[in-house]
ZAVO-220347 format. One record per residue (C-alpha): x, y, z. Coordinates in steps of 0.05 Angstrom, whole numbers, plus 32768, in hexadecimal, padded with zeros to 4 digits. Layout:
@xx->X	yy->Y	zz->Z
...
This chain:
@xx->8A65	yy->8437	zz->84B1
@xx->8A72	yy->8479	zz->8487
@xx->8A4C	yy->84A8	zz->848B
@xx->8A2C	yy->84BC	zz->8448
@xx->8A2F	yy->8511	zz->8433
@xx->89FB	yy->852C	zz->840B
@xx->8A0F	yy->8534	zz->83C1
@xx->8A03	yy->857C	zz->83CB
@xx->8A3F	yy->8577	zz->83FD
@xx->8A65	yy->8552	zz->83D1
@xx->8A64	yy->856A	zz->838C
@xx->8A62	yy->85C0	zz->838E
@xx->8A63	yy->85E1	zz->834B
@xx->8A4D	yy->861F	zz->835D
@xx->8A62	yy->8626	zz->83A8
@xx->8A8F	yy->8662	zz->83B1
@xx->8AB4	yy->864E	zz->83EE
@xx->8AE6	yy->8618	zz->83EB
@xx->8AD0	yy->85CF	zz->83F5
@xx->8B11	yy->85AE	zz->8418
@xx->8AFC	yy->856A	zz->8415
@xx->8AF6	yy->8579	zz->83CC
@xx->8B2A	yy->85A2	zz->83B7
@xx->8B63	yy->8589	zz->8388
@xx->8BA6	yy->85A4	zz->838E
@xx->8BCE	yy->85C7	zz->835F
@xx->8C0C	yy->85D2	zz->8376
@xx->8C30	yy->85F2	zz->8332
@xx->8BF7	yy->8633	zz->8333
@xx->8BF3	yy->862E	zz->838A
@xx->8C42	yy->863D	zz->838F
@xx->8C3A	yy->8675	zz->8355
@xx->8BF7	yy->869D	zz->8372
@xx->8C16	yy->869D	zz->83B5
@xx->8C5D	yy->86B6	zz->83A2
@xx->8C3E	yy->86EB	zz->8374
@xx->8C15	yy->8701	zz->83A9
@xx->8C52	yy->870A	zz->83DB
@xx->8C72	yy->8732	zz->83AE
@xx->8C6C	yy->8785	zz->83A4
@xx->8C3D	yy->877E	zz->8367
@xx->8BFA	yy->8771	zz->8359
@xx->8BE8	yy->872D	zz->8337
@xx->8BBC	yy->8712	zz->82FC
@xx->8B98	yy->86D7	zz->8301
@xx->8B6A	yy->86C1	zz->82C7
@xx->8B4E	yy->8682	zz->829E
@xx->8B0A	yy->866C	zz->828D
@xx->8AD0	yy->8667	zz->82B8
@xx->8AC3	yy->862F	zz->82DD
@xx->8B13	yy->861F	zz->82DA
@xx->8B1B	yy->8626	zz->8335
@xx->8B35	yy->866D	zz->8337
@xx->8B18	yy->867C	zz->836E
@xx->8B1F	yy->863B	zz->838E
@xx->8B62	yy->864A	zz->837E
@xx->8B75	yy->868A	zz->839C
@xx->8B44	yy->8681	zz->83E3
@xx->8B75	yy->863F	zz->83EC
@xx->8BA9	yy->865C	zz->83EB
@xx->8BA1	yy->86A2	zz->8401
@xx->8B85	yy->8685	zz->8444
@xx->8BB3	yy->8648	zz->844C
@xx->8BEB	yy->8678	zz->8446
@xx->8BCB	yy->86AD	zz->847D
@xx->8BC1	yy->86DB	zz->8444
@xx->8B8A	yy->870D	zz->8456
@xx->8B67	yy->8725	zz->841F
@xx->8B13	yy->8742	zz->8412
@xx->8AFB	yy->872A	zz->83CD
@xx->8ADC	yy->8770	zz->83A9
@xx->8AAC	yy->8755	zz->836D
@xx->8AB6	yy->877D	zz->832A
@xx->8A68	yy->876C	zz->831D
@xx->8A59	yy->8794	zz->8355
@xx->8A8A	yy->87CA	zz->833E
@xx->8A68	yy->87C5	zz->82F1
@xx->8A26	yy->87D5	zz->831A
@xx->8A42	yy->8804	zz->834E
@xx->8A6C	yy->8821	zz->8309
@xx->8AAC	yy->8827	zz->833B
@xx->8ADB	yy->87F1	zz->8353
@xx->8AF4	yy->8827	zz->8385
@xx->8AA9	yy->8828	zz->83A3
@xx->8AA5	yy->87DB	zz->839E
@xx->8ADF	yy->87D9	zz->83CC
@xx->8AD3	yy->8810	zz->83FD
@xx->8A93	yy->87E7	zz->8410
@xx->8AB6	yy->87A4	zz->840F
@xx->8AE1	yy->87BF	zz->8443
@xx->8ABB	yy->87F8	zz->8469
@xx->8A78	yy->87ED	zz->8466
@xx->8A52	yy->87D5	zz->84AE
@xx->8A59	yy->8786	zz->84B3
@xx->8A88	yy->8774	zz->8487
@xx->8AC6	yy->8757	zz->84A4
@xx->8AA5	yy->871D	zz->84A6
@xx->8AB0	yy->871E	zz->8453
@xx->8B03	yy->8722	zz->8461
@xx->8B27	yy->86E5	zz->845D
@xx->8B47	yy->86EA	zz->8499
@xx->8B59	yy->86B9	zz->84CA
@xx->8B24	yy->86C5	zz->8502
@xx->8B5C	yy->86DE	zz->8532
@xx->8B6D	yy->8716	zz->84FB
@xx->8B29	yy->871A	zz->84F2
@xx->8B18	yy->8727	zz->853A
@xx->8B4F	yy->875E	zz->8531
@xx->8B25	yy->878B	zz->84FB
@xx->8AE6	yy->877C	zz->8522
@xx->8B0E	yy->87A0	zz->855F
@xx->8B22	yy->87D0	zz->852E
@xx->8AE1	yy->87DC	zz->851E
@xx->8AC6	yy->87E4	zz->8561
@xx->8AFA	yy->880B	zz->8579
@xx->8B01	yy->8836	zz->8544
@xx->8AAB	yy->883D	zz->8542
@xx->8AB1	yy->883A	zz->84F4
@xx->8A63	yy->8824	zz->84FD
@xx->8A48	yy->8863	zz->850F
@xx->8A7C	yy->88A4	zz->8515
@xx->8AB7	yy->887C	zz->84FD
@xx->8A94	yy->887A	zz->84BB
@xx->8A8D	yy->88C0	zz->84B1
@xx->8AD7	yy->88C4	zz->84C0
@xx->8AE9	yy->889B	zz->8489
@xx->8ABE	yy->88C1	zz->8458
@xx->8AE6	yy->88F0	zz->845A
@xx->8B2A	yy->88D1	zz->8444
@xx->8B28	yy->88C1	zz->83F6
@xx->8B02	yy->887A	zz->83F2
@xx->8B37	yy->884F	zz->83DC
@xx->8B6A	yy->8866	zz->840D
@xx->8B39	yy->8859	zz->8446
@xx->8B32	yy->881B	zz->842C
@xx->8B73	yy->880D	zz->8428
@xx->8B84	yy->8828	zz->846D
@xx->8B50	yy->87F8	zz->8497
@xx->8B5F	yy->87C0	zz->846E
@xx->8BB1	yy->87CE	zz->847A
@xx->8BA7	yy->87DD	zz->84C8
@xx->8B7E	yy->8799	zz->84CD
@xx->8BC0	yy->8768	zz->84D4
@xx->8C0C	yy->8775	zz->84BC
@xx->8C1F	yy->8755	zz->8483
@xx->8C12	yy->8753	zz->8433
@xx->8BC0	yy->875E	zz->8428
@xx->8BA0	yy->874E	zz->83EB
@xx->8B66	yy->876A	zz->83CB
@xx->8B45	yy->8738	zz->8396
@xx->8B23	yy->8753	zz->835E
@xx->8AF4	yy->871F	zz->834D
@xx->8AD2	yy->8717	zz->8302
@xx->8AFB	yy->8741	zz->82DA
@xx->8AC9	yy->8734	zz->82A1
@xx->8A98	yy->875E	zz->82B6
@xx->8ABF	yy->879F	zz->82B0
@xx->8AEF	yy->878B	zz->8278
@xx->8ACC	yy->87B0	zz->8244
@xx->8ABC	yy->87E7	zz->826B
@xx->8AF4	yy->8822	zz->825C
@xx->8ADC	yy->8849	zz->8299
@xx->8AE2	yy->8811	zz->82C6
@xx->8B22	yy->87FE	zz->82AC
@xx->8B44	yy->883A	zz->82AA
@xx->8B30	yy->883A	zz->82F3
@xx->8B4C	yy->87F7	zz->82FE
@xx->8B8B	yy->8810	zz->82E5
@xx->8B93	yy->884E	zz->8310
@xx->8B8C	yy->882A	zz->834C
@xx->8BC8	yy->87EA	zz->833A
@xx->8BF4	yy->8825	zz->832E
@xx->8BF2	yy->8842	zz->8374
@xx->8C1C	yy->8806	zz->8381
@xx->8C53	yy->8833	zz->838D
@xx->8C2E	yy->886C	zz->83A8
@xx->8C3C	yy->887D	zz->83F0
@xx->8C01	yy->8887	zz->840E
@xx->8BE4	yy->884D	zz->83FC
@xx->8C19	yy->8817	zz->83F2
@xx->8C2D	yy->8818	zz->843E
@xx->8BF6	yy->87F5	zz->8459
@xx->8C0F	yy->87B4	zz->8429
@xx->8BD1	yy->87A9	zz->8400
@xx->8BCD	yy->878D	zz->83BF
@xx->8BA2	yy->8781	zz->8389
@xx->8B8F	yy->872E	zz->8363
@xx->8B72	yy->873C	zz->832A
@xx->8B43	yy->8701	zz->8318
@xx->8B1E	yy->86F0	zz->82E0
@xx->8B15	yy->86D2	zz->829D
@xx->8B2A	yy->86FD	zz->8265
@xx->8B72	yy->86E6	zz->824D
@xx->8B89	yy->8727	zz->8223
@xx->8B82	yy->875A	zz->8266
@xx->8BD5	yy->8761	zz->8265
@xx->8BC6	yy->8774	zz->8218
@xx->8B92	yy->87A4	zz->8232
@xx->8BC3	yy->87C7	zz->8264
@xx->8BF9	yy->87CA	zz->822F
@xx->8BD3	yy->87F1	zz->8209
@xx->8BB8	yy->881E	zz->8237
@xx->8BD5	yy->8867	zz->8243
@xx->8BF6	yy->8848	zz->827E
@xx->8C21	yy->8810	zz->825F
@xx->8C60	yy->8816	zz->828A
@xx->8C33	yy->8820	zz->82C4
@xx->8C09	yy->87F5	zz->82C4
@xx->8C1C	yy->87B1	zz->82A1
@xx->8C63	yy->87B3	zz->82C8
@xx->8C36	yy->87BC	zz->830C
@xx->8C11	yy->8772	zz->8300
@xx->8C2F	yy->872E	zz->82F5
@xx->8C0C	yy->8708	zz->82D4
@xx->8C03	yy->86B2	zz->82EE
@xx->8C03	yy->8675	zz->82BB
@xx->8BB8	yy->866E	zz->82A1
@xx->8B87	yy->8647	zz->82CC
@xx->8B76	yy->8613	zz->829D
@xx->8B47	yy->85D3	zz->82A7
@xx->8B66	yy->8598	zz->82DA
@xx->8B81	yy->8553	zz->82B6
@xx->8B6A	yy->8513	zz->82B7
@xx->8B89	yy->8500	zz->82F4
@xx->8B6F	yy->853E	zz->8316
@xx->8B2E	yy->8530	zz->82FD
@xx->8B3A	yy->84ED	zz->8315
@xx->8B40	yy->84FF	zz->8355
@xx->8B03	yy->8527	zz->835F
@xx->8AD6	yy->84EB	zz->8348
@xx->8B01	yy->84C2	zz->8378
@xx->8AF2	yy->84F1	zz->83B4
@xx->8AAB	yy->8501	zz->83A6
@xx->8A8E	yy->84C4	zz->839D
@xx->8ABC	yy->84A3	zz->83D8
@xx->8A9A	yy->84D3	zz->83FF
@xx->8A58	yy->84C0	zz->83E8
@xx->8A64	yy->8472	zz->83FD
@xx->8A6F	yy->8462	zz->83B3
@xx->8AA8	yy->8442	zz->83A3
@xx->8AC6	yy->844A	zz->8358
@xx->8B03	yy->8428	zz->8356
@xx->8B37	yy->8407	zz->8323
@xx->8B1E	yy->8402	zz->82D7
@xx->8ADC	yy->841F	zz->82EE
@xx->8AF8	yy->8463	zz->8304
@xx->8B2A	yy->846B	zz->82D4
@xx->8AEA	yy->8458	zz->8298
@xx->8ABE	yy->8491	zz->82C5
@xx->8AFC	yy->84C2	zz->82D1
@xx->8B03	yy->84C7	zz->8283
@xx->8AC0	yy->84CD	zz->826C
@xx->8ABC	yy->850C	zz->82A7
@xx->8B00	yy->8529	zz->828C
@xx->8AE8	yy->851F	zz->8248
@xx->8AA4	yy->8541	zz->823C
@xx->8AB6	yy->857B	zz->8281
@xx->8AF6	yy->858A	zz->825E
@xx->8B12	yy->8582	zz->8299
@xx->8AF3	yy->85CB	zz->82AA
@xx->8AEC	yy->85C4	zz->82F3
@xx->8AA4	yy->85E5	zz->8308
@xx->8A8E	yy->85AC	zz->82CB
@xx->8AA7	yy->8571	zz->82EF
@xx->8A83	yy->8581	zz->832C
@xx->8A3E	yy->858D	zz->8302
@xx->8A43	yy->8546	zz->82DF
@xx->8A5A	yy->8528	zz->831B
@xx->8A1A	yy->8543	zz->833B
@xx->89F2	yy->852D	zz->8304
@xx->8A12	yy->84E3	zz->830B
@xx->8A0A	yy->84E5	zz->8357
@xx->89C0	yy->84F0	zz->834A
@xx->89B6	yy->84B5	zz->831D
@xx->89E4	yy->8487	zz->8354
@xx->89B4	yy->8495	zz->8382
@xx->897D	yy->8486	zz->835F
@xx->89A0	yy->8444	zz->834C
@xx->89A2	yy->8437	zz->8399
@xx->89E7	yy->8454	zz->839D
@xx->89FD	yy->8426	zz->836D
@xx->8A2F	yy->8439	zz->8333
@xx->8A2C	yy->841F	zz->82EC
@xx->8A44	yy->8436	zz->82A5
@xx->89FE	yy->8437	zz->8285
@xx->89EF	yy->8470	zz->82BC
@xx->8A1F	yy->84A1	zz->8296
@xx->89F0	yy->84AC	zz->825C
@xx->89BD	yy->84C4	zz->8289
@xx->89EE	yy->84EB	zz->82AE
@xx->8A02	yy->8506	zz->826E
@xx->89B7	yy->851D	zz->825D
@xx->89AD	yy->853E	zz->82A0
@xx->89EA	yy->8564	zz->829E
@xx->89DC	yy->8580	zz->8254
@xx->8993	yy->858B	zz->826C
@xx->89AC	yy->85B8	zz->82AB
@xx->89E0	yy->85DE	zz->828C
@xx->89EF	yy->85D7	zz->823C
@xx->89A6	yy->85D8	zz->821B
@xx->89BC	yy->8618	zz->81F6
@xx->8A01	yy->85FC	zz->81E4
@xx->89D8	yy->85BE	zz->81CA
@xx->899D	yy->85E8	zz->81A0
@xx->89DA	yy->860E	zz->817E
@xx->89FB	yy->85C9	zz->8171
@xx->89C0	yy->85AC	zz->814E
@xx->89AD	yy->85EB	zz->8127
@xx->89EE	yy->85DD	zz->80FF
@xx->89EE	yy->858F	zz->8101
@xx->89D5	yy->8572	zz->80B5
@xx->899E	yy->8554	zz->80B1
@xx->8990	yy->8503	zz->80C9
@xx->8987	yy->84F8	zz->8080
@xx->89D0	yy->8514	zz->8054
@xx->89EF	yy->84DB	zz->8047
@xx->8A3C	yy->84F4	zz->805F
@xx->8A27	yy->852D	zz->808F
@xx->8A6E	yy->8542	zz->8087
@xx->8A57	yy->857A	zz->80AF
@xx->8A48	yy->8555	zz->80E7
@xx->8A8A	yy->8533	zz->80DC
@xx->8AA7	yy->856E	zz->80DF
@xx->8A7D	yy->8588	zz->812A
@xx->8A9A	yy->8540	zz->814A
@xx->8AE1	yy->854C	zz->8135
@xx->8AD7	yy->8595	zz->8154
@xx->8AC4	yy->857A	zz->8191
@xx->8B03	yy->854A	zz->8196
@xx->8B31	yy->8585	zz->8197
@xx->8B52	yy->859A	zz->81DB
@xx->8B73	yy->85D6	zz->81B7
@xx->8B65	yy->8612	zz->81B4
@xx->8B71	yy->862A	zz->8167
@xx->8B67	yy->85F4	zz->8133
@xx->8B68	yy->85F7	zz->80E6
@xx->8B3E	yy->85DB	zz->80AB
@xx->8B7C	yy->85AB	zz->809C
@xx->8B79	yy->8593	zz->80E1
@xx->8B2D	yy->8583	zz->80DD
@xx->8B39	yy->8563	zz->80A0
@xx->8B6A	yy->8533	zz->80B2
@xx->8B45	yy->851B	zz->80EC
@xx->8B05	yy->850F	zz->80C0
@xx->8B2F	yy->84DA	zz->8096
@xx->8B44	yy->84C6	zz->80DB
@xx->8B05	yy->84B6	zz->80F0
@xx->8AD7	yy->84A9	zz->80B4
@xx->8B07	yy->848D	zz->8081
@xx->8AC5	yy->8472	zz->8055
@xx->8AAF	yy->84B2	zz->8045
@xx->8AEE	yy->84CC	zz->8028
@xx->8AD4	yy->84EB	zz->7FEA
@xx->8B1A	yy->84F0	zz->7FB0
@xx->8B05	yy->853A	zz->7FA6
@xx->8B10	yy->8576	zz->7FDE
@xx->8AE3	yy->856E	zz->8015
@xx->8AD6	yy->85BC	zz->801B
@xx->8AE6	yy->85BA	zz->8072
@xx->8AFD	yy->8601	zz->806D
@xx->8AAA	yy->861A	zz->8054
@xx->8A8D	yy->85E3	zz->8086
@xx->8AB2	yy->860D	zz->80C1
@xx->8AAE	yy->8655	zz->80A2
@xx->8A66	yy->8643	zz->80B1
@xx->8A5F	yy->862A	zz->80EB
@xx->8A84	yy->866B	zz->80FE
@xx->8A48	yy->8694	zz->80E3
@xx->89FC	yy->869A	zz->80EA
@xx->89D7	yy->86AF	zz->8128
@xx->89F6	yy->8673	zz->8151
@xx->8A3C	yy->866E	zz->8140
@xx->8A66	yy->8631	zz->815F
@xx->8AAB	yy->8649	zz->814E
@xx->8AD0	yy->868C	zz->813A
@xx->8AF8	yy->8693	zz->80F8
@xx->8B3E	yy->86BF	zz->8104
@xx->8B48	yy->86D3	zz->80B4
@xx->8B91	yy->86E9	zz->80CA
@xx->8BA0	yy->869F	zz->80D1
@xx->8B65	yy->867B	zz->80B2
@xx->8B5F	yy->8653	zz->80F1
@xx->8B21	yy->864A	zz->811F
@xx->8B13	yy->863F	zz->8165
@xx->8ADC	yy->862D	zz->819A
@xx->8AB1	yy->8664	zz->81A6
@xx->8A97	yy->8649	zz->81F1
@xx->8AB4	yy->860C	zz->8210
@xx->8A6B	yy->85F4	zz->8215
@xx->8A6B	yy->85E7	zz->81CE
@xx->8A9F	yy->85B6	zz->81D7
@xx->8A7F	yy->858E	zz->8212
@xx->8A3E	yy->858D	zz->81F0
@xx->8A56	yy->856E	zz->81B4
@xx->8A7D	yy->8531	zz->81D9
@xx->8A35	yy->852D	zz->81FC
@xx->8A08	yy->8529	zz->81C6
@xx->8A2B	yy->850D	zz->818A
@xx->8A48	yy->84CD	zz->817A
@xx->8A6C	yy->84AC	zz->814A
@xx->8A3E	yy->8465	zz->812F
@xx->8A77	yy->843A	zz->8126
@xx->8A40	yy->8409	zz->80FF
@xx->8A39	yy->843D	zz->80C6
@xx->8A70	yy->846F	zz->80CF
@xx->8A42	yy->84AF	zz->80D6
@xx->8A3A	yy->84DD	zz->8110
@xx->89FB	yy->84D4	zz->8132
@xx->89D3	yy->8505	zz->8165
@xx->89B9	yy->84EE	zz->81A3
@xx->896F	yy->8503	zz->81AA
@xx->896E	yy->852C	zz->81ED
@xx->8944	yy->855E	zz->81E2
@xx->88FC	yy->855F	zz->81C8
């Protein structure tokens, strides 16, 4: 007999190391992240949160014997240095157990440690080499080879000119001497999508933006991906979902997660729950209550903002709450008013009025106010999602009453 895991094993939306018995491959962005790597250039990495970046890059830096120490801009917004953020992850007492080595390379820098005494006099050595080239030298004496240095959460300095000016000083000593012998480069990770933008239009164009490449975006898995990780989890769980039943379950996950990876393990934890309770027995009628734990854990915000723009139970055409449930249909990211308008007579032809249905002033406000859903670009007239959240919350809590053709609001939350 199997052996059941705990769900907490199982499903791991927050767990920073990777889960292999969870993991889904993807072989198009695995084959690009390690050949950038390889190469004489620092790389770029970046999508939205919750997407497996850093799934992404542990897989395959350590299948591929790839050392590399993970320096946390967050810290460095703190510290208010990345070159400080690094010296510790790299020098400071105790930490090569933080390096992603192999534990025979890591077994080297412990030697090197203890050899070289950096605990006690060792450290005072090192002080007195500039920071970064320290850095740079244990971390390039630890094994031969390419070394890379992952900048984690990019956000948290992005708007910080300081912090990136620093960031930019360091990616061009790429091709300074002293530091690019010891084979160390720098992932950049995080989730702001105009950083090549940035660079361009720093002081340093030439020398900086031609010193990064920059990787395909990290985008939300597919159905079949998502597929997959229901398949595994609740296999591993004793719960078997096969046939007409997965495919039903798959979709629903794909469809209100967005496929957004970090989302799919959260519902599936949510559904887990309610299995169990059902002595580990699946059925359709548990996704609604998997659907109201999962909004209750993470998108009670998301859903307040929702229903502060909803119309009330009582307009006879809510066409603006015709217009929230088309929003939350779209899987792209820019959309105009024609667009929203053609799906309404899509999907509420019986409320068609003959004169102009005035879409473009339903969104220009939902893209105003204290709580604003979506974001107006007047270059282009066209809108888009402000926070993904919005999106999943809406496929949660509204519905489309095929009796009477209106939008209806499930009542969560009171």
């Amino acid at each position: 007999m199997n052996t059941r895991k705990d769900i907490t094993e199982v499903f791991t939306p927050r767990r920073g190391e990777v889960n292999p018995s969870m993991y889904v491959d993807r072989p198009s962005l695995e084959t690009e992240l390690y050949r950038s790597v390889k190469r004489y250039s620092h790389t770029l990495l970046f999508g939205e949160s919750g997407n497996g970046k850093s799934w992404l890059y542990k897989k395959v830096l350590y299948e591929n014997h790839v050392p590399y120490v993970v320096a946390n801009c967050g810290n460095s917004s703190r510290l208010k240095s990345i070159t400080t953020e690094i010296f510790n992850c790299l020098i400071e007492p105790g930490t090569a157990k933080k390096l992603g080595f192999t534990d025979e390379k890591s077994a080297e820098l412990n030697a090197y440690f203890a050899t070289g005494g950096l605990k006690h006099n060792g450290q005072y050595e090192l002080a007195q080499e500039e920071p970064l080239l320290a850095a740079f030298r244990v971390f390039g004496e630890s094994s031969n080879g390419k070394k890379i240095i992952v900048l984690d959460n990019l956000e948290f300095i992005f708007n910080s000119t300081e912090l990136m000016d620093e960031l930019a000083n360091i990616l061009v000593l790429l091709d300074d001497q002293r530091y690019s012998k010891y084979d160390v480069n720098v992932l950049i990770v995080g989730t702001p999508y105009n950083v090549m933008k940035y660079f361009r239009e720093t002081k340093n164009v030439e020398s900086v933006a031609n010193r990064i490449e920059e990787m395909q975006k990290v985008s939300g898995l597919d159905s079949g991906q998502t597929m997959e990780i229901v398949k595994k989890g609740f296999s591993q769980l004793n719960v078997p979902i096969v046939g007409e039943t997965l495919i039903h379950l798959s979709n629903h996950v794909w469809n209100v997660t967005l496929g957004i990876a970090q989302r799919i393990h959260e519902y599936c934890e949510s559904l887990a729950y309610e299995i169990q309770d059902n002595s580990w027995k699946y059925s359709k009628n548990l996704l609604d209550k998997a659907d109201l734990k999962w909004l209750l854990q993470g998108l009670r915000q998301s859903y307040q903002a929702i229903e502060t723009h909803l119309n009330s139970r009582e307009t006879t055409v809510a066409r603006k709450n015709q217009v929230i449930y088309c929003i939350g249909k779209m899987r792209v990211h820019q959309f105009d008013a024609n667009v929203i308008d053609g799906m309404i007579r899509k999907e509420f032809p019986t409320t068609i009025p003959k004169t102009n249905m005035g879409i473009f002033k339903i969104l220009s406000e939902l893209s105003q106010g204290d709580t604003p859903i979506i974001s107006l670009d007047k270059k282009t007239n066209s809108f888009s999602v402000i926070d993904p959240r919005y999106l999943m919350c809406i496929r949660v809590a509204l519905f489309k009453d095929a009796k009477q053709g209106k939008v209806q609001k499930k009542q969560f939350l009171r």
